[in-house]
N, C-alpha and C positions, 0 to 999 in steps of 0.2 A: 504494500500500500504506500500511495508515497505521504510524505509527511510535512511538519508543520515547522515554520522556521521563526523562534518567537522567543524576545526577548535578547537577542542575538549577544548586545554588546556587556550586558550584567551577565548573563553567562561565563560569558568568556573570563569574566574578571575572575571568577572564583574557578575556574579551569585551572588560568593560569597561575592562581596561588597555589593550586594542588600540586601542579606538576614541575614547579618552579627547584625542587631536588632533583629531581629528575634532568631537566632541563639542563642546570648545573654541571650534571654528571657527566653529561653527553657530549657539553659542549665541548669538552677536553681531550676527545675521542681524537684519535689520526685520523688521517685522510687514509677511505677506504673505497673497495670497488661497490658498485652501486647496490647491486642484489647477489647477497652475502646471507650466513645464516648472523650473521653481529645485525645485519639490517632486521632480521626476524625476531631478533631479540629485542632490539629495541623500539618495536612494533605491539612484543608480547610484553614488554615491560609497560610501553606506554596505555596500550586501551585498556589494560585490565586495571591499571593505577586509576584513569580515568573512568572506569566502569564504577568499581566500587566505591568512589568518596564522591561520586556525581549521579549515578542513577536512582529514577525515584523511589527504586525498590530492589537496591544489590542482592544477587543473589550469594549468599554463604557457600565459599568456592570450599568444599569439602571431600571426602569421599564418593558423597550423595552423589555431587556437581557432577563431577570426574567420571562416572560411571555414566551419567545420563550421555555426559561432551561425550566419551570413546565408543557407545552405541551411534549416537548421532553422526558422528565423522565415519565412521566406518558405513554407516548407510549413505551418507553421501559420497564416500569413494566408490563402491558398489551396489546402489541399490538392487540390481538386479541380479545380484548375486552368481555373475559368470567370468569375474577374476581370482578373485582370492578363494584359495584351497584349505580346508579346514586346518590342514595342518598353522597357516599364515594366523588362521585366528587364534591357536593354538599359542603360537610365537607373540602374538600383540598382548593376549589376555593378562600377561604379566605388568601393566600399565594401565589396566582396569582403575585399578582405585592410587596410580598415581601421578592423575596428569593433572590432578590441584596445586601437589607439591614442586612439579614439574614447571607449572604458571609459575610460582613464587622465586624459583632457581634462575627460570629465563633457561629451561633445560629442553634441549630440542630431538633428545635420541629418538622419542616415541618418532616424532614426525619424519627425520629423517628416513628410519625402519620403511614406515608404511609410503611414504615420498618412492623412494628405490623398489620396493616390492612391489607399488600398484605401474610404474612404468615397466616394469621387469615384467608383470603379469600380464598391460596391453598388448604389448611385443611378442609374448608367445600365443596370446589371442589371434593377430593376424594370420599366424602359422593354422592356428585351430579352424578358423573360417572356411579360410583358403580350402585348407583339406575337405572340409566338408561337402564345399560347395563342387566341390570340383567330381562327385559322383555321384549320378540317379537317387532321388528319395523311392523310399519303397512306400505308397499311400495304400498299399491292403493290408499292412499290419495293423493291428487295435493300439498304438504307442496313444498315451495324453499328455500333453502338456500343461502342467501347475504355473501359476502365474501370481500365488499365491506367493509373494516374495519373502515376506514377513515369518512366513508362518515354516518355509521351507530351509533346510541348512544347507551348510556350506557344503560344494563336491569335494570329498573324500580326497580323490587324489583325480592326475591329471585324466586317465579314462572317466572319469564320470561327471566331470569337467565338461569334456569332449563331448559326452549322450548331454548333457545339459544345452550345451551349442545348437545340436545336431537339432533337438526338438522344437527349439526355440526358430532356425532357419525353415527350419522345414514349414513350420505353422506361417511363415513369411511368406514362403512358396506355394504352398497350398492356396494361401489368401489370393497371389496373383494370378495364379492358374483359372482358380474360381471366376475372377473377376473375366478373366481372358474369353474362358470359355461364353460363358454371360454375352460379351461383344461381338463373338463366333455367332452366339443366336441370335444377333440382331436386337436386345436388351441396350438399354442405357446404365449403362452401371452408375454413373454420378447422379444419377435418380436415384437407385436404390441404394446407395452408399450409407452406411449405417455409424453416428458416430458410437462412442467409448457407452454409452447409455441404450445404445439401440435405436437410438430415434433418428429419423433421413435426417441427413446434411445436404443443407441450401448451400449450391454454390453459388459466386458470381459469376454470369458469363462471360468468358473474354475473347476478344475476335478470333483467336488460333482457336477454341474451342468451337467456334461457327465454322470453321474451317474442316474440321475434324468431322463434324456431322453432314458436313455436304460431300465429302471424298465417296468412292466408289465404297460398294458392297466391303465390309473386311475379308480378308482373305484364310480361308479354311486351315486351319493347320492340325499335324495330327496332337494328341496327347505329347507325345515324344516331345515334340518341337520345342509345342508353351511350355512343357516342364524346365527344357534348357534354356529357355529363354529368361524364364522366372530365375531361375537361378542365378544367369548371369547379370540378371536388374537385382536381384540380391546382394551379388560381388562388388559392384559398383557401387552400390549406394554406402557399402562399409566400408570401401576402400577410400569413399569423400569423407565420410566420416570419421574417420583413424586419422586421417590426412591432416582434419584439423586439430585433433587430440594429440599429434606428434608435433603441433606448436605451443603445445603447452611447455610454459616455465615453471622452477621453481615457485617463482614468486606464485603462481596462477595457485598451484597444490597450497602454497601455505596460507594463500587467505584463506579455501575451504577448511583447513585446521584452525585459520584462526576464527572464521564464520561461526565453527561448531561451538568454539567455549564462549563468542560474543552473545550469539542467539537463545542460550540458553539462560540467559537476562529478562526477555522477552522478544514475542515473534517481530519486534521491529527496528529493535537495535540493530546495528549492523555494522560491517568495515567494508568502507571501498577503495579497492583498489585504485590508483593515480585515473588512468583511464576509464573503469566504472564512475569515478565522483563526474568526469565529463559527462557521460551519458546521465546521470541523473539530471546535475543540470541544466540541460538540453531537454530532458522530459520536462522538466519543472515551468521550462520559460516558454516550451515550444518551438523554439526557435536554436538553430547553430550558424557556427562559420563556416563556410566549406562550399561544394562546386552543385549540389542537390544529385547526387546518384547514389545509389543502392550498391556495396561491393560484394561481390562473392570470391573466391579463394579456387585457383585452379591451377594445374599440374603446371600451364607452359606462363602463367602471369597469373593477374587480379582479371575478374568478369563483370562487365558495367552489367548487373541483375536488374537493373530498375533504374530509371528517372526519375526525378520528384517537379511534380507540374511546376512549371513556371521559374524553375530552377534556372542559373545558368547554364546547364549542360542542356535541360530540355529547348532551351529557347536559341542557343547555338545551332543545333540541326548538326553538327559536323559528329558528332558521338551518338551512338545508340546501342539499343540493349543489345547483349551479345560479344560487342570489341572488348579486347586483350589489353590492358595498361603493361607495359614491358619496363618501362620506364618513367621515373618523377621528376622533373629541373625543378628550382625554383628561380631560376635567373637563363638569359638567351644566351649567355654566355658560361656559366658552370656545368660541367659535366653531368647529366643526370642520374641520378643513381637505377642501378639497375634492378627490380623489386620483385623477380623471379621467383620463388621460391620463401622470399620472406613472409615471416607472422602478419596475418593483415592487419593487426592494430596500428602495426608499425608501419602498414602503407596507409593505413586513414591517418597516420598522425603527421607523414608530408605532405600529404594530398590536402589536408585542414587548412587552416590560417587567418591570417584578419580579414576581415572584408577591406575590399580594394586591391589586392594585392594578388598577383598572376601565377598561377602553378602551370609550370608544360607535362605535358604527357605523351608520351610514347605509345602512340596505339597500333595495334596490330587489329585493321578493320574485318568487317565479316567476311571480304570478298579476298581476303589476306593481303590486304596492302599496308605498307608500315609508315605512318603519319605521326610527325611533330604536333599536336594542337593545345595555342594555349589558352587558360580557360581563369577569365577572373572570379576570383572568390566573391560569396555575398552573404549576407543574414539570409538560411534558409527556413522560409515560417513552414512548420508542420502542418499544415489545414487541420487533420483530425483533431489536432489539440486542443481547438477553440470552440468559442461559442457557436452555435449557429441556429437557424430561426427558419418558422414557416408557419404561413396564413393556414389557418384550417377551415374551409367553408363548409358547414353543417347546415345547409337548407338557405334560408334569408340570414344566419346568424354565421359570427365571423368570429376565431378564435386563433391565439396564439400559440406555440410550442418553442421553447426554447431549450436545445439539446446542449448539457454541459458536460463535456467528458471527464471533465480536470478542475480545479480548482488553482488556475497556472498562475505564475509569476516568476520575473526573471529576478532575482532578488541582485545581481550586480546591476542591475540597470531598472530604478522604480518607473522613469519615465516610459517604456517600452509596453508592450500589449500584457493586460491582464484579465483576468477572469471577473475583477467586478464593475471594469470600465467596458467591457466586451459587453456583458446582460445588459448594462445600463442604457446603453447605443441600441441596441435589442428590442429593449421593452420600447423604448422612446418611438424608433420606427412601427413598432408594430399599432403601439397606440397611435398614429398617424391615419393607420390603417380602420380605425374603427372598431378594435375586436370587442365583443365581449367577457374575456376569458383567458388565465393563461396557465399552461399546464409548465413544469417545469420540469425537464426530465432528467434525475440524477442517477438513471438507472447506469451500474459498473462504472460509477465513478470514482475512482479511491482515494478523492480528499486533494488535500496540495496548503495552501496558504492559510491560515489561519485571521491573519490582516484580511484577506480577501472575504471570507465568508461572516465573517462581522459585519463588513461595509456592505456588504449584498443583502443580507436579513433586511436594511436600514433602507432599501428599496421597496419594501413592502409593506415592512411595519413599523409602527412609531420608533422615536428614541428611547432607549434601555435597556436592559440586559439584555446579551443575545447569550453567553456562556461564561460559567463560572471556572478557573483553575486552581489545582493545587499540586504545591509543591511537595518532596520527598520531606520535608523537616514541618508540612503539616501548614504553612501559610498558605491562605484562600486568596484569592483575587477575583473578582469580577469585571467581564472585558463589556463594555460597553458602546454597542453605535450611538455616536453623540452628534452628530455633525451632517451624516447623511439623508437628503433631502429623498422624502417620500417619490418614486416614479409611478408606480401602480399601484392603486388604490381597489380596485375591481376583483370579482373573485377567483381565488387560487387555487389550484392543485397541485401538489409535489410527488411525481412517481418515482419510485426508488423500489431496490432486488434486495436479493441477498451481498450483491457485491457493494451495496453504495454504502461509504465505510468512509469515516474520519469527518472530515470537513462536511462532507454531505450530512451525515448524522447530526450536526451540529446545524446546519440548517434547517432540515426537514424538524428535529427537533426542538427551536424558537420558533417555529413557525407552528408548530403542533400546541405548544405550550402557551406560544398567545391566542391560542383559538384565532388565528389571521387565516389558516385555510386549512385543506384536506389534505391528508396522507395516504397514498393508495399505493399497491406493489404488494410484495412479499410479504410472510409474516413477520418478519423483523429486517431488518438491517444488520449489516455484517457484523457491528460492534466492538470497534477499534477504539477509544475511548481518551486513547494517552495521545500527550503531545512529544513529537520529539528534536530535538535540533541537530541540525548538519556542523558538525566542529573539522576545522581542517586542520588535521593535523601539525604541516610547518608550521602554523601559524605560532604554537605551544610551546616550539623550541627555538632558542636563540639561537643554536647553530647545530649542525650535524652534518655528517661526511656521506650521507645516502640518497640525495637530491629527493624527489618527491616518495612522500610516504601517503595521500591517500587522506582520506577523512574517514570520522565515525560519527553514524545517524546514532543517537545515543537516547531513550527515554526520559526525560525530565520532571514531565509534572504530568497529571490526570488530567480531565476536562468532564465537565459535572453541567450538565441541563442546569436551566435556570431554576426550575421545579427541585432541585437538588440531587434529582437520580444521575445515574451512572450510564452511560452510552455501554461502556465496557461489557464484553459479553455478551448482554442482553440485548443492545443495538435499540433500534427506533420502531415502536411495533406501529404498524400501519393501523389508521383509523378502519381502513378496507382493506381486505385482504384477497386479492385476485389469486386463483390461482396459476400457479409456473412449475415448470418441469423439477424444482429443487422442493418440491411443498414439503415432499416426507424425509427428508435427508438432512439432516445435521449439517450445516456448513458455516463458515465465519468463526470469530473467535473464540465461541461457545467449543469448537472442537479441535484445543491447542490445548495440548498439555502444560505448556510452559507460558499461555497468558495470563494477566494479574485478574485479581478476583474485582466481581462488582463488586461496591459500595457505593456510598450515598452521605450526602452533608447538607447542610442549611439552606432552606433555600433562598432565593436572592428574594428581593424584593420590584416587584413589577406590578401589572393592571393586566390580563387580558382585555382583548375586545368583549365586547357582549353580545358573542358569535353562539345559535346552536347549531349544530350541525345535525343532530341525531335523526333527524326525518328524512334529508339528503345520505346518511350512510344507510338507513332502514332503506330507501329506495333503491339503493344500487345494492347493496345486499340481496332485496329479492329477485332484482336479476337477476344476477351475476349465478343464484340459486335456479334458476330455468333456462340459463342460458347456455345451448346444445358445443357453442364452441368452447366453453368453460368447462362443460363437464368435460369433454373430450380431453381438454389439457389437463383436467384432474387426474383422469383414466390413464393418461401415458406415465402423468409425473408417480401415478402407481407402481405402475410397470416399471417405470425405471428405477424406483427402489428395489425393487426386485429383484432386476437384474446388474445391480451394481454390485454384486458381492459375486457374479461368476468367476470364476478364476479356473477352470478346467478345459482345455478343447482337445476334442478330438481328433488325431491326428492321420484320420482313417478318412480317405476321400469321400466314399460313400455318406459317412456318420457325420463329415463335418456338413457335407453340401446339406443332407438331412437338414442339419440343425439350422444353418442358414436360410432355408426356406423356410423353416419356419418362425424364422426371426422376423423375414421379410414379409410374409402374410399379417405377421400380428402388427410391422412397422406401417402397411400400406393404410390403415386403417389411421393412422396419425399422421397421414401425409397431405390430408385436411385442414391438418391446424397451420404448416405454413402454406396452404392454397388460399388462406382466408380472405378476402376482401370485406374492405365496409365502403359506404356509399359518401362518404366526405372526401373532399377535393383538396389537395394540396396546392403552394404556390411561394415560389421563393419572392421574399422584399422588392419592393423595387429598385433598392441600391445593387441589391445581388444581380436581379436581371440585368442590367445595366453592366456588372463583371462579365456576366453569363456570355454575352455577347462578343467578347473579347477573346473568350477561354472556354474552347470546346468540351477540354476536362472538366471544368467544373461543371459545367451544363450537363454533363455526363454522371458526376457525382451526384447533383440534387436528384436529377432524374430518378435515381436508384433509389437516393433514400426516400423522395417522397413513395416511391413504390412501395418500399418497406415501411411506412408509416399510415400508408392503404390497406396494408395485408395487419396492421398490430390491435388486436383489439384491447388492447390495457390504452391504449390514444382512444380509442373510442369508446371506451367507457368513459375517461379520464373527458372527453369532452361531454357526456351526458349529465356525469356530477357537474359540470360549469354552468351544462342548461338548467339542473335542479337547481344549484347554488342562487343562478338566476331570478327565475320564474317563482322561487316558494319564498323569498324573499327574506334569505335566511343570514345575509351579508350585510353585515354594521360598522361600519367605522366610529368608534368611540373615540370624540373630541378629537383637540389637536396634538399633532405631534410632540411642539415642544411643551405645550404643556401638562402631559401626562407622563412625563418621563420619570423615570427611577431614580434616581441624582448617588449612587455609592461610593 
């Protein structure tokens, strides 16, 4: 989930008094090479110094601890248990209950061990594939494959290793065979493509796939064929996958070690590596520096995978998907480096750069011609990251929807695009528009700014509490919108899943809590509850010989509804509760062994409006109770409880197709719910049409999603509560803003 950056500068002060021995120590250090086990050391000295005399609920690094990290790390080095040989767990188990003491030494043998054995272990992996692959499965035997990872131990020795591989490809091969044959009959298989749950997966169409369905009849082949065929799309896809598992560094393996004992804090602490803290804050802002393409990793270069609309590489025309980068300049006259064969961080990280400023590239084009082209840098904006908006006409009546994925901010740059000047832009046009109504949807949004969803409540509802925080030593705070001028006044709905977590909860829940509008979605909210902040590492230490060390997202303080309750765990239970394919499945932070418990504190002091709503949830209630495409998604999200706990397949062609068909009979029946259509019309702003016109992609994008916003009946319910909230005239704005405020 991402998280919340708050209080930054008081933070830090008390950081820096913690680590200020530390600090000290370090700075006396000689100059050393850069990724070292001394650099691991003073990685494992520092976050864990910083863990326990700053987070708001250290865990007691004991035996306990130690047992839960050496489970955990070892699942993360193999969850799927088809490297390490029992005898390995054998040899680790002696460090079961001492990698507490291990923390405190700055002692790295464990890591070292399992570092050397799990590369020793991929290495003769490829040996085991290879052999596999390389001779006929027999599908008339009764073999099954367990999938049950957990619950299964370690192979013995290297033969049962080897039957563990063999089962494991075979079930790969089986799968494509299947699929092949299917295409043989003249079947669409990406119709009946079933995901992890059983239920059809919607693709998006893309022109090579219109391409695909227009080509001639497919061509007959025997059993023989597709088996070797299948097998050799097996070879290949493990051979791209090793390919990039043999660029793993040191460093890469010791963050997962160091992940295991951070995360056992709670599920959102973290360390990131130099290069991960980029990618977060690229997530955070939406936005990076760099050329707008997609890289993939290949035998003879780097592979342009993807454009990003509006990029400079898109808007170039000289680069397209497909071409080879052989080579990176960053001047017409330096030598370029040649970037064959290297780790691709290490080619995104010349290829990056400030805006303005020219990278060359060496392209090896599709038609294999070998071209210099040079390509200025720029701020590349994410689209999906932002806000975005659309009319919804329901009859004579007109309503809004505003999809927020993120709660973004670029926190180096406040001037720059954020999530509560983005709605604000939003609502403003849309009320231009005439609507009645706006539905907000924070469905899989995982939070972000904290700053930002304060000042967004403050668009809806008076001045005052929007959420309470506290800290690890028990002081309370109450954040309050003081300043933000009311935009919509008119009635609201906030949809939200199981995924809309942190930031989002903390909206949906002022919003809930002022009685200012309706909550519909899921039966709860994911229930992330804690605040955390981004600490950068250098920043801590006056001086050190290991160039960038990376930051730690570290928990700080709780965040408590204004009603006093706790988000944590329990999340934001919906006034309405639709149902969704998660209904009977445990999911969010209710099902983490290592999240902090709810509680609850004082509450602030506020006014709700003098909103009821109970007639407006009674009415959609008894729909939603007769409603034939509700019950149907009730029916699947059955079934898919159901069938979440299979972990057996058969490894017998006969027995598997069997079972397949009749996966597919019971799936065709739910292939309903996404045919679904309602009868409201979509329509992008008029500033957007206005882009639209300019930029084919995006016209291409809305296109879709208003399709998918045609076929959602949680949007059309979500617009019926706006015509009840309407019409039964059950929406009040109590007095003015500034003078019913809270004053704390």
């Amino acid at each position: 989930m991402n998280t919340f950056k708050l209080f930054m500068k008081r933070n830090y002060k008390v950081i820096l008094l913690l680590v200020g021995v530390s600090a000290l120590l370090w700075s006396f250090m000689p100059k050393q090479e850069k990724d070292t086990p001394e650099k691991d050391q003073l990685l494992l000295e520092l976050v864990t110094y910083i863990l326990e005399n700053t987070h708001y609920s250290p865990a007691k690094i004991d035996d306990k601890f130690s047992a839960t990290v050496y489970k955990e790390y070892l699942k993360a080095l193999d969850p799927m248990k088809r490297y390490f040989l029992q005898s390995d767990i054998d040899e680790f188990s002696k460090y079961e209950y001492l990698i507490d003491d291990m923390i405190q030494l700055k002692e790295l043998s464990f890591f070292n061990l399992t570092y050397d054995r799990i590369t020793q272990r991929m290495n003769e992996a490829k040996g085991i594939y290879t052999e596999v692959l390389d001779k006929p499965f027999d599908f008339k035997s009764d073999d099954v494959f367990n999938a049950d990872y957990d619950s299964i131990g370690y192979a013995k020795n290297a033969d049962e290793l080897k039957e563990r591989w063999s089962k494991q490809l075979k079930l790969n091969v089986l799968s494509t065979i299947t699929d092949n044959l299917k295409i043989q009959e003249g079947k669409n298989v990406e119709e009946e493509e079933l995901d992890e749950f059983g239920e059809p997966v919607v693709k998006e169409e893309k022109k090579d796939d219109k391409k695909k369905k227009d080509n001639k009849p497919v061509e007959k082949k025997p059993f023989e064929q597709l088996e070797k065929e299948a097998r050799e799309s097996a070879l290949k896809s493990l051979e791209e996958y090793f390919d990039v598992l043999k660029d793993l560094e040191r460093k890469d393996w010791f963050s997962i070690y160091l992940n295991s004992i951070v995360e056992r804090f709670d599920p959102h602490t973290f360390y990131f590596a130099p290069e991960d803290k980029e990618k977060f804050d690229a997530s955070m802002s939406g936005s990076f520096e760099g050329i707008g393409a997609v890289l993939r990793k290949k035998p003879e270069g780097v592979e342009i995978n993807e454009l990003v609309p509006g990029g400079p590489v898109w808007r170039g025309k000289e680069i397209e998907t497909g071409d080879i980068i052989l080579k990176v300049g960053q001047s017409k006259d330096e030598e370029p480096i040649d970037i064959v064969g290297m780790r691709l961080d290490n080619v995104v990280k010349l290829i990056k750069g400030k805006k303005n400023t020219t990278v060359y590239l060496t392209m090896k084009k599709i038609d294999g011609t070998i071209k210099v082209i040079p390509v200025m840098r720029e701020v590349i904006e994410m689209e999906e990251t932002y806000a975005k908006s659309s009319i919804i006409q329901d009859g004579d009546k007109k309503y809004g929807i505003i999809h927020l994925p993120k709660f973004y901010i670029d926190f180096e740059n406040k001037d720059s695009r954020n999530a509560f000047t983005d709605v604000e832009k939003e609502i403003k046009e849309l009320k231009q528009q005439n609507i009645d109504g706006i539905i907000m949807d924070l469905r899989n949004n995982g939070g972000g700014s904290l700053e930002t969803v304060i000042k967004m409540v403050g668009l809806f509802a008076k001045e005052g509490p929007v959420v309470q925080v506290k800290s690890s030593r028990g002081k309370q705070k109450v954040l309050d919108d003081k300043d933000t001028p009311i935009v919509w006044e008119g009635p609201l709905v906030v949809l939200v899943n199981n995924f809309s977590a942190s930031a989002s909860e903390i909206f949906a829940a002022a919003i809930q809590d002022y009685k200012r509008g309706v909550i519909i979605g899921s039966k709860h909210t994911y229930g992330k509850g804690t605040v955390q902040n981004l600490i950068t590492l250098n920043d801590l230490l006056k001086t050190q010989p290991f160039g960038e060390l990376g930051a730690l997202k570290v928990t700080l303080q709780k965040f408590y509804r204004i009603n006093g309750g706790s988000t944590q765990r329990e999340g934001v239970l919906s006034d309405i509760v639709l149902p969704d394919r998660y209904s009977y499945i445990d999911m969010g932070e209710r099902d983490m062994d290592n999240a902090m418990p709810w509680d609850k504190i004082d509450r602030a002091v506020y006014t709700p409006y003098a909103n009821d709503f109970s007639s407006v949830i009674k009415s959609s209630k008894d729909r939603i109770a007769v409603n034939e495409q509700f019950k149907l998604i009730d029916e699947n999200a059955k079934w898919i409880n159901e069938r979440k706990d299979e972990k057996q397949f058969s490894l017998n062609l006969d027995k598997y197709q069997i079972r397949q068909k009749e996966v597919e009979e019971k799936a065709k029946k739910f292939k309903a719910i996404s045919k679904y259509k309602s009868n409201l019309k979509f329509s992008s702003l008029p500033s957007e049409m206005a882009r639209v016109k300019k930029d084919t992609i995006l016209e291409s994008k809305r296109d879709r999603w208003h399709e998918m916003l045609n076929s959602d009946i949680y949007i059309e319910e979500g617009v019926k509560i706006l015509n009840d909230l309407d019409t039964k005239k059950t929406y009040k704005v109590s007095g003015d803003k500034n003078n019913v405020s809270s004053k704390l």
